[in-house]
C-alpha positions in Angstrom: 0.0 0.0 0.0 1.1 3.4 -0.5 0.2 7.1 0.4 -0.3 8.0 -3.2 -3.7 5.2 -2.7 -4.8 5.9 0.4 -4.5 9.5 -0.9 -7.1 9.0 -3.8 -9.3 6.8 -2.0 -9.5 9.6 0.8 -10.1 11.8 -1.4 -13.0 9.7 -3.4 -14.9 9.6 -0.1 -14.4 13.3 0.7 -15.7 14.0 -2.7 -18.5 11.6 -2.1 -20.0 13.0 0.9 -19.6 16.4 -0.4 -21.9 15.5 -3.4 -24.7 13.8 -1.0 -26.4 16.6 0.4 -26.7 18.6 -3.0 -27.9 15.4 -5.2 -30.3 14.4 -2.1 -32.0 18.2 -2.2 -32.4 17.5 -5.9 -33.7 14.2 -5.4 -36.2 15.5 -3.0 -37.9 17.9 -4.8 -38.6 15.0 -7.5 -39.7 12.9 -4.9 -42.4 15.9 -3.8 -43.4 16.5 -7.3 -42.0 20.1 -6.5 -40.8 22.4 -9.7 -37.0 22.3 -10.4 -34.7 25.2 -12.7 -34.9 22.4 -15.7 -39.1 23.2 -15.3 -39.4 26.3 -18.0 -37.0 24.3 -20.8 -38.6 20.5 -20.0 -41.6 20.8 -18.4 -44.3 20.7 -21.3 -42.1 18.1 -22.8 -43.3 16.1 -19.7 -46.5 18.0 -19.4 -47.0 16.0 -23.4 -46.3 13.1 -22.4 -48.6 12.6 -19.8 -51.2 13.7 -22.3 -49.9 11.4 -25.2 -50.6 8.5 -22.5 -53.4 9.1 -20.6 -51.7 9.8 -17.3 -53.1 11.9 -14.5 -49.5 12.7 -12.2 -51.6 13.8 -9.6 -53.6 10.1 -9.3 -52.4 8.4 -6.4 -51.8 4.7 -6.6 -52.5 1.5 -3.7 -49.1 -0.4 -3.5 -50.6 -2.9 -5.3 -51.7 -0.9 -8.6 -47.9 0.9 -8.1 -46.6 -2.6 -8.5 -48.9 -4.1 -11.2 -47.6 -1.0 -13.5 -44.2 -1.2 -12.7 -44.3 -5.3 -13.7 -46.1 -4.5 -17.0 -43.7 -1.8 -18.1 -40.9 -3.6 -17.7 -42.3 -7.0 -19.1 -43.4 -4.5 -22.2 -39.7 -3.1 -22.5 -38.1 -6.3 -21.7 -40.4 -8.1 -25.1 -39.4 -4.7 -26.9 -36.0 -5.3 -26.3 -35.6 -9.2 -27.0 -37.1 -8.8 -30.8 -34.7 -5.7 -31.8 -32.1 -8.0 -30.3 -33.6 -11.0 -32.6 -33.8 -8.8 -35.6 -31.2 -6.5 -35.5 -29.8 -8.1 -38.7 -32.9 -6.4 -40.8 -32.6 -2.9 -38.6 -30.8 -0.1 -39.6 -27.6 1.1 -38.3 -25.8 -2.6 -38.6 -22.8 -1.7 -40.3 -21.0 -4.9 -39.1 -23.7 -7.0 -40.3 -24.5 -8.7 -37.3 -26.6 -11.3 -37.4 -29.7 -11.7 -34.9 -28.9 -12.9 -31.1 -29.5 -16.2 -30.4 -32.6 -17.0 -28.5 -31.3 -17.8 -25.1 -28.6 -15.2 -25.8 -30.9 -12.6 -26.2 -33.7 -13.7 -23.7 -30.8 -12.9 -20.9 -29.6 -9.8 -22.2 -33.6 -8.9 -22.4 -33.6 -9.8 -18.7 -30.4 -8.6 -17.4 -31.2 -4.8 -18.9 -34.5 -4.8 -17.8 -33.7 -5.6 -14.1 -31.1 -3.2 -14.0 -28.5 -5.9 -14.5 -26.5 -5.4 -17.5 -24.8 -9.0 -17.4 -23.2 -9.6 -20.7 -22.8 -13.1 -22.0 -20.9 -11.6 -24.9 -19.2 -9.0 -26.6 -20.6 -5.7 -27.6 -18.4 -4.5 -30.2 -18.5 -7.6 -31.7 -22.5 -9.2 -31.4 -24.4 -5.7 -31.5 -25.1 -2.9 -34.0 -25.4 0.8 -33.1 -29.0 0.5 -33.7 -29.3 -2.4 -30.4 -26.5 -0.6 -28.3 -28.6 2.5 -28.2 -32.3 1.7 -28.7 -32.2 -2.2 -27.3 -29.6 -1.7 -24.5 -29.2 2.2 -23.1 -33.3 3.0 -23.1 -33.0 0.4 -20.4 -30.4 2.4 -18.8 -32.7 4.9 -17.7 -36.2 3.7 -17.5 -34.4 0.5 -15.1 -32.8 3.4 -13.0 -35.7 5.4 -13.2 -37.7 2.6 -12.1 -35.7 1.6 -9.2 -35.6 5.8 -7.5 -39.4 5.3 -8.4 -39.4 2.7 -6.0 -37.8 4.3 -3.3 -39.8 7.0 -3.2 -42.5 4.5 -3.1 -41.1 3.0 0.4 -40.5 6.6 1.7 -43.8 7.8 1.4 -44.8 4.7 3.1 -42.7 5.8 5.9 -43.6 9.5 6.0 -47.3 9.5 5.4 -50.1 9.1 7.9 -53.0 6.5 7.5 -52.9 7.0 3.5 -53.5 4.5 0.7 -51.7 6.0 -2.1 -47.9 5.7 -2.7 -47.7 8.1 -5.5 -48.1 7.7 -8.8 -45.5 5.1 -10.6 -45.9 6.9 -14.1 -44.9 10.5 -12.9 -42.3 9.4 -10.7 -40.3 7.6 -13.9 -40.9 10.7 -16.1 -39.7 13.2 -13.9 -36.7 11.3 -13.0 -36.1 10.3 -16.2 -36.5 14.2 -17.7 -35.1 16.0 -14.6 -32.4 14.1 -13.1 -30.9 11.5 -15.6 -31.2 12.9 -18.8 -29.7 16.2 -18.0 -26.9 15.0 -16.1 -25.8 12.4 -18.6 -26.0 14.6 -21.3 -23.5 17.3 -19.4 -21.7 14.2 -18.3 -21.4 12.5 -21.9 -19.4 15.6 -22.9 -17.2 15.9 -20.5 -16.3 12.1 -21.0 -16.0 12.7 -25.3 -13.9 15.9 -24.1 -11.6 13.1 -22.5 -11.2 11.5 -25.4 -14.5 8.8 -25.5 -15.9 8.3 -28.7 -19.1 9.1 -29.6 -19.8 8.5 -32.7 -22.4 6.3 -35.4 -19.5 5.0 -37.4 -19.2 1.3 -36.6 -15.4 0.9 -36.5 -12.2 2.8 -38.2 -9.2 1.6 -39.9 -5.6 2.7 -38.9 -2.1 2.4 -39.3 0.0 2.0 -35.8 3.4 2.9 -35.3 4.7 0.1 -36.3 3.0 -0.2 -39.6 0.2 -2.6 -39.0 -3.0 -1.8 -40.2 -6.0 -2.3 -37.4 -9.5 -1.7 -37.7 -10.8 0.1 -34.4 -14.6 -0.6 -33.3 -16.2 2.7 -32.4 -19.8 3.6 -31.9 -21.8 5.9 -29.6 -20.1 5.2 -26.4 -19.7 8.2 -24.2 -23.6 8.4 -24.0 -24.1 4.8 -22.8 -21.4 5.6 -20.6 -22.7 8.7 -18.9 -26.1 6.9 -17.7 -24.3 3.2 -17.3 -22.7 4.4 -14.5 -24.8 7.5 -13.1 -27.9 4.7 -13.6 -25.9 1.9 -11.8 -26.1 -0.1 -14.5 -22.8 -1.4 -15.4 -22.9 -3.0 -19.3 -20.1 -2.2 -20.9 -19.9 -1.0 -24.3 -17.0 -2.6 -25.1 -16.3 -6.6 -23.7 -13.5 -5.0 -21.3 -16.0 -2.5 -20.1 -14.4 0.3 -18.4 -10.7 -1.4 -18.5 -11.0 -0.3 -22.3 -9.4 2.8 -22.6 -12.1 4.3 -24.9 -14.8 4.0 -21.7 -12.1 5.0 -19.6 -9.3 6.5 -21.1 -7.7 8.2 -18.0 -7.7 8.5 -14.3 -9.6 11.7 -14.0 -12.3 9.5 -16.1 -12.2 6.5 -14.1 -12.6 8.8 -10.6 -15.3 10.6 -12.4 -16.8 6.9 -12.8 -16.7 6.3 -9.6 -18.2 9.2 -7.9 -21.1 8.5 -10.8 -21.7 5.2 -9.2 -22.4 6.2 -5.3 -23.7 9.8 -5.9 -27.7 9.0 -6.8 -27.5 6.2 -4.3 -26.2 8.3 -1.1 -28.1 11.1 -2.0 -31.2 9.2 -1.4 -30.2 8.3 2.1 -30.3 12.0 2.8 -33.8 12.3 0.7 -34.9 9.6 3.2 -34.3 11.8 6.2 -35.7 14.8 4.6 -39.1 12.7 4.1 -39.5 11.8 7.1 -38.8 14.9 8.7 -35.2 14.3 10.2 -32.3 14.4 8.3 -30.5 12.6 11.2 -31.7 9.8 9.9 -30.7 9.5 6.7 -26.8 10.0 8.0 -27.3 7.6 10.2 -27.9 5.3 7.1 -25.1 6.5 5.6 -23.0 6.2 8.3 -23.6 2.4 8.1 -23.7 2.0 4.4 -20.0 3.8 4.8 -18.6 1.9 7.6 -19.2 -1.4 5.3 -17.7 0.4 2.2 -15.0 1.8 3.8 -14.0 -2.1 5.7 -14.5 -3.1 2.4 -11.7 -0.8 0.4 -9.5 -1.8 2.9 -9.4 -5.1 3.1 -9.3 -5.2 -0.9 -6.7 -2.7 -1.2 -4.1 -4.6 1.2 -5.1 -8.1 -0.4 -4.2 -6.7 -4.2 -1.5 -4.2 -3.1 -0.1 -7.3 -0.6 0.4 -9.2 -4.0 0.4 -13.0 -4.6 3.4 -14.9 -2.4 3.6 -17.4 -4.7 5.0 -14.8 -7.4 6.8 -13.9 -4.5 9.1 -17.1 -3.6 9.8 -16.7 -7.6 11.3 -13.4 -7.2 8.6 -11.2 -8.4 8.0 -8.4 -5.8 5.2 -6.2 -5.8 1.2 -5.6 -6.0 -0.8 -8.0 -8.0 -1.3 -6.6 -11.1 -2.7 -9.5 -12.8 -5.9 -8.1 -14.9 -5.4 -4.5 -14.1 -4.4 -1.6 -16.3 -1.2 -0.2 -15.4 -2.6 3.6 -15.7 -5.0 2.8 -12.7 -2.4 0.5 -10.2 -3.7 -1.5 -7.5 -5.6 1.2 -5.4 -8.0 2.8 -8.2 -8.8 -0.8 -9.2 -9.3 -2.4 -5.8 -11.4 0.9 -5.1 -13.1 0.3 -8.1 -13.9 -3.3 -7.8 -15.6 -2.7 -4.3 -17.4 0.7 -5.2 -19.0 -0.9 -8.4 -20.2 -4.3 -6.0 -21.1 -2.0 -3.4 -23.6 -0.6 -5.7 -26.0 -2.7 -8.1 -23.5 -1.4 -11.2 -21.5 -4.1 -12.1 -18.7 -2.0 -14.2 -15.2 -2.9 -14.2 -11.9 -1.1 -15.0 -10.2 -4.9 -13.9 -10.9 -8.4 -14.0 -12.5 -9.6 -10.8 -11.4 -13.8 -11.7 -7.6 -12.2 -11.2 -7.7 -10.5 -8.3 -6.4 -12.4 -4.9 -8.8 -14.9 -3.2 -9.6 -12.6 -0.3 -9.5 -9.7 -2.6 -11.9 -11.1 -4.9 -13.9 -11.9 -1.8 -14.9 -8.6 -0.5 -16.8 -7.8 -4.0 -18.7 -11.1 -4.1 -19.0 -10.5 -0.2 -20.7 -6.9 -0.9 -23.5 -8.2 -3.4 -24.4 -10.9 -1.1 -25.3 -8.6 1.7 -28.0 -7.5 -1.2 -25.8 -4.6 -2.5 -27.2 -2.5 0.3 -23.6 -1.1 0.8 -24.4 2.1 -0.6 -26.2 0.2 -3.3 -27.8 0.8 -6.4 -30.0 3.9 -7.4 -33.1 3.5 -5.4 -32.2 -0.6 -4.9 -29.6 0.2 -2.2 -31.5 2.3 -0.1 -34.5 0.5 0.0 -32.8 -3.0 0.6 -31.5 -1.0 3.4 -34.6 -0.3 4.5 -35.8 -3.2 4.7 -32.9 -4.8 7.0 -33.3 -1.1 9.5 -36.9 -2.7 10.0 -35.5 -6.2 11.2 -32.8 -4.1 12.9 -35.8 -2.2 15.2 -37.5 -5.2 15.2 -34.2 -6.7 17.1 -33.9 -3.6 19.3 -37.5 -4.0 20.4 -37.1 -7.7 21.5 -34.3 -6.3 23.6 -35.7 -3.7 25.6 -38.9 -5.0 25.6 -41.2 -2.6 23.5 -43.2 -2.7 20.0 -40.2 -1.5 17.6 -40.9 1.7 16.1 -38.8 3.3 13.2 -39.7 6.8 12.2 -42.7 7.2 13.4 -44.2 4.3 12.4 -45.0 0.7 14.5 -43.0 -2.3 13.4 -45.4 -5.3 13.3 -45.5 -9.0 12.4 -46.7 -7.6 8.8 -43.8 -5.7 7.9 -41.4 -7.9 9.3 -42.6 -11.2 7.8 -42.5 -9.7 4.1 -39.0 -7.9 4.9 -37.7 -11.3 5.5 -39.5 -12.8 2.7 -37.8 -10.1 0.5 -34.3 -10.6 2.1 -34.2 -14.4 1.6 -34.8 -14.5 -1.7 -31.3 -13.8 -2.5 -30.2 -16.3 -0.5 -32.4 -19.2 -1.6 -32.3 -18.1 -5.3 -28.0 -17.8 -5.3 -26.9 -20.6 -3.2 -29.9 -23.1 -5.0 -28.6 -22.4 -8.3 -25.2 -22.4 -7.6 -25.7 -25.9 -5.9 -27.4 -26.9 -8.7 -25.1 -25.3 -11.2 -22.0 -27.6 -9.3 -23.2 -30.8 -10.0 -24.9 -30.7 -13.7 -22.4 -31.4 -16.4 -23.7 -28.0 -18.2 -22.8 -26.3 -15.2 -19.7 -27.8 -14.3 -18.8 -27.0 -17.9 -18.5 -23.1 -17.5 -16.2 -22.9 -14.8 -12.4 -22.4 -16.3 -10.6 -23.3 -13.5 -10.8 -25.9 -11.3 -11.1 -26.4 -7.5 -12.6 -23.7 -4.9 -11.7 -21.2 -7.7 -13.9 -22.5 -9.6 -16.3 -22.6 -7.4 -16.2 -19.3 -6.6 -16.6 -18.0 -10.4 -20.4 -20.2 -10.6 -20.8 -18.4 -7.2 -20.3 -15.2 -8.3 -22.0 -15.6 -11.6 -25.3 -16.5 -9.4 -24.9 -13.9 -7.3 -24.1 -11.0 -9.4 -27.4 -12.1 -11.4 -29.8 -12.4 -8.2 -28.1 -8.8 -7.0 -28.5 -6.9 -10.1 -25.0 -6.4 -10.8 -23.7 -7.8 -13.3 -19.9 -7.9 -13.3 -18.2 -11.6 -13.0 -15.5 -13.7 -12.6 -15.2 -13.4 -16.3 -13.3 -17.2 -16.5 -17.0 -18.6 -16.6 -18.1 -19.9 -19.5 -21.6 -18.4 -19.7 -22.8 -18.1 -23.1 -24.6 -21.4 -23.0 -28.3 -21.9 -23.0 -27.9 -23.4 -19.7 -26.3 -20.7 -18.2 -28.5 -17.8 -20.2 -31.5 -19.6 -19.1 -30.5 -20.0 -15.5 -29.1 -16.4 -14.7 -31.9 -14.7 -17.0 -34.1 -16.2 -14.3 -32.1 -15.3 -11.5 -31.8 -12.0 -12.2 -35.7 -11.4 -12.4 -36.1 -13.3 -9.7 -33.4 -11.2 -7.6 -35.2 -7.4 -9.0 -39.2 -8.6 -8.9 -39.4 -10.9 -5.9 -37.8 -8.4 -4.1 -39.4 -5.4 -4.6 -43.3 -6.8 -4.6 -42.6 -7.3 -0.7 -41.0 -4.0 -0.4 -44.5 -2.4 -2.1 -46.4 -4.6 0.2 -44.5 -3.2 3.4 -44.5 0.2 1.9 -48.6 0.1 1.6 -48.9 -0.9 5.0 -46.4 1.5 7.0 -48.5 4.2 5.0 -51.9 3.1 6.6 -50.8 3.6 9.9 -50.9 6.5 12.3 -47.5 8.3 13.4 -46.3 7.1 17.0 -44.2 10.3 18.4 -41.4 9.1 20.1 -41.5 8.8 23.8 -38.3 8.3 26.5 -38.6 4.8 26.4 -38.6 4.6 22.6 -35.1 2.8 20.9 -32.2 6.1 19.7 -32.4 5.7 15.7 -29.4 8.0 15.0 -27.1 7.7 16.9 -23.6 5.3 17.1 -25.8 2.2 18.9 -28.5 2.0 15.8 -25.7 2.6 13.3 -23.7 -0.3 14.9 -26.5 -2.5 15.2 -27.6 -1.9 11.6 -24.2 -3.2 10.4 -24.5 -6.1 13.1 -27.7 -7.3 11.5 -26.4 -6.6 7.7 -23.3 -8.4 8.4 -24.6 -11.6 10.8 -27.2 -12.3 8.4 -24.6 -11.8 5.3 -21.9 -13.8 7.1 -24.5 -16.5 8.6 -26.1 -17.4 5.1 -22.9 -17.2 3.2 -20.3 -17.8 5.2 -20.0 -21.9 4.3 -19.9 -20.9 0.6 -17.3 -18.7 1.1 -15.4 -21.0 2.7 -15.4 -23.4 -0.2 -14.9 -20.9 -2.3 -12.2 -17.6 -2.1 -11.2 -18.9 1.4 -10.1 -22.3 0.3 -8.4 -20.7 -2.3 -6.4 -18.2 -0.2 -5.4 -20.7 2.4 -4.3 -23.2 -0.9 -2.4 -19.8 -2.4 -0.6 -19.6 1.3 0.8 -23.0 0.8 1.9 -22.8 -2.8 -1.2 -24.0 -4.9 -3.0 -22.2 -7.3 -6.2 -22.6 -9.3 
């Protein structure tokens, strides 16, 4: 490690927090429907679009109507999606001439962009036309983000109103996001990136000369636009097969930094929207205080594993950090910070290969999408994951001193904390049943490219960066198979839908009930006790659940490393 990385990851955070107060004042006048500066240029272009479609913004929705809309617009652009991906062959802007996606090819990249996901079972630059990049693929990167803020807000009214029915209206909430937070900032962002060098561009590819005479033809296309929202929208797919290890996603460090704020900044600023909805900002730091002490342990933890090295490469002679699968014009402590910021939050981007990092330093990213990517987390998945582990966290608290657990305002009952832990085990039963499943078939056991707990760890990280929406991998698996586009295209819909259904269903009840002031006998929520026993129950129920497959997996394979072997 040296003070040149703990420099820029100081730094990062600094940044970080700075930007969480401003993007969650901006985030909470979309969640109050309130007018913004972007109003007088873009507000009849939302005013028409409620009129094109019917829409009333000012009809309030049951949690259960909320959710029935939000399933059927996502099924609709997940269809929409799979036949341009079919039939990109006959569209226009296919240059290349690619021919259609396979059926179970394209049925997961339907599914993995829909959910927010953007796992790639193969290469853009050499499987998709312009056409599917930017009408198949980055429409999803905004109406999936949009979709998952929408959501949020959903839960937080649910917290903040009084004996109401209505959780807002599902339609509004996605257009203003979509018009007033994510299109504007990705547009100023996409120039700064093509100002750095990213192309952006319809042209399918180029052909040069290099230095040394050969002649190479480049593949270009529009990619500083997919990569403004791919990261701002947590999304993660990649442009290019080396997503943001190619230098023309990431050409430089300022880029890559920029990246990386992108990533966290929607996602903390709702914690501090939280507290503003429920009329205490206290409480949204207190969230962040947890979501930070887990990121931070995290960044550690990676950074000394990859900046430690590999001892065998030691005993040989060859000193240094483990720079296997990392670009040299990042170094170990941009990518280690990387690798945990992007599994921190539900984006799945990489600037280095996970499958190369050490075993304990490849840990600590599958480590933070097990925990439900609630680390910060995805835009408007994070927080309300979150959510949903503070209720079993006051739900603890009240067994302990004895009263009915109450959490801003609202009581804590045998409703909301049966479907909180009906939404919180699905990722378990959904990740570990697959990959159990996935490591005894022969079609499963032939994806893996290494053998022994290695292995095993790349079909466990496949499963669950599907179930947690994010979408990067231990890129020596083998997944472009039917079996393993069929499997993970479930498991990612599975991990997005079977969550968040729950989280309405909690949300709809904590809105029908009446506000309980708090009293001298009611449990702190803001202070150091809470924000340690949030990250007690985050971590014990992580560490309980996973903690045997984690053993079979990266920590079998850094105790083998310690004694010489390698996988």
């Amino acid at each position: 490690m040296t003070m040149q990385g703990w420099t820029l990851i100081i730094a990062f955070f600094g940044v970080l927090l700075a930007l969480t107060k401003p993007m969650g004042l901006w985030l909470h006048a979309l969640y109050e429907g309130r007018r913004t500066p972007l109003h007088a240029l873009l507000g009849p272009v939302e005013t028409g679009f409620y009129r094109l479609a019917g829409i009333d913004p000012n009809e309030e929705q049951s949690w259960r109507r909320y959710a029935v809309h939000m399933i059927v617009f996502n099924a609709a652009l997940m269809a929409f999606t799979y036949l341009i991906l079919r039939a990109q062959y006959v569209l226009p802007l296919d240059q290349n001439h690619f021919a259609g996606m396979p059926e179970h090819l394209a049925f997961n990249t339907a599914v993995s962009f829909t959910t927010n996901t953007n796992w790639q079972s193969y290469a853009g630059e050499s499987t998709l036309s312009n056409l599917s990049q930017m009408l198949g693929l980055t429409i999803h990167n905004f109406l999936s983000a949009a979709t998952g803020i929408a959501l949020a807000f959903a839960l937080f009214r649910g917290f903040a109103r009084r004996e109401a029915s209505g959780l807002g209206n599902f339609w509004a909430d996605c257009t203003r996001i979509t018009l007033y937070l994510l299109l504007p900032v990705s547009v100023v962002v996409a120039l700064a990136f093509v100002a750095c060098g990213v192309p952006q561009t319809l042209a399918a590819s180029a052909d040069i000369t290099t230095l040394e005479g050969v002649k190479q033809t480049l593949a270009l296309g529009p990619v500083a636009t997919q990569e403004a929202i791919k990261m701002l929208g947590t999304n993660g797919g990649g442009f290019f097969n080396a997503n943001s290890a190619h230098p023309f996603e990431n050409p430089t460090a300022l880029t890559n930094f920029a990246q990386m704020l992108l990533i966290l900044c929607i996602g903390s600023g709702l914690t501090w929207t939280f507290g503003r909805a429920v009329g205490n900002t206290k409480q949204g730091w207190a969230i962040l205080s947890a979501m930070m002490l887990m990121l931070i342990a995290g960044v550690a933890v990676c950074y000394s594993q990859e900046a430690a090295g590999n001892p065998v490469l030691h005993h040989l002679g060859v000193a240094g950090a483990n720079m296997e699968g990392k670009e040299v014009r990042f170094g170990a402590a941009a990518s280690a910070l990387f690798a945990v910021v992007t599994t921190a939050a539900s984006c799945g981007a990489v600037d280095a290969m996970h499958d190369s990092f050490t075993a304990l330093g490849g840990l600590i990213p599958l480590f933070n999408m097990q925990l439900g990517e609630v680390v910060i987390g995805g835009v408007g998945a994070g927080i309300y994951g979150f959510l949903l582990f503070a209720i079993l966290a006051v739900f603890v608290a009240g067994l302990m001193v004895g009263r009915t657990p109450e959490y801003v305002g609202k009581k804590i009952e045998a409703r909301e904390v049966k479907l909180s832990v009906l939404a919180i085990a699905v990722l378990p039963l959904v990740i570990l049943g697959m990959t159990a499943i996935s490591s005894v078939l022969p079609a499963g056991l032939a994806g893996p490219l290494n053998k022994g707990p290695h292995g095993f760890s790349e079909i466990l990280y496949a499963f669950t960066s599907g179930v947690a929406n994010n979408g990067s991998a231990f890129a020596g698996l083998t997944a472009s198979t039917p079996y393993y586009d069929g499997m993970l295209g479930v498991a990612m819909w599975l991990g997005r839908f079977f969550i968040i259904v729950p989280m309405l269903a909690v949300a709809g009840s904590l809105a029908a009930k009446k506000y309980t002031p708090a009293t001298a006998g009611s449990f702190p929520t803001t202070g150091p006790l809470w924000i340690g026993l949030l990250v007690g129950i985050v971590l014990i129920l992580g560490g309980l659940t996973f903690l045997p497959s984690l053993a079979l997996g990266p920590i079998a394979d850094h105790l083998a490393m310690i004694r010489g072997q390698l996988f």
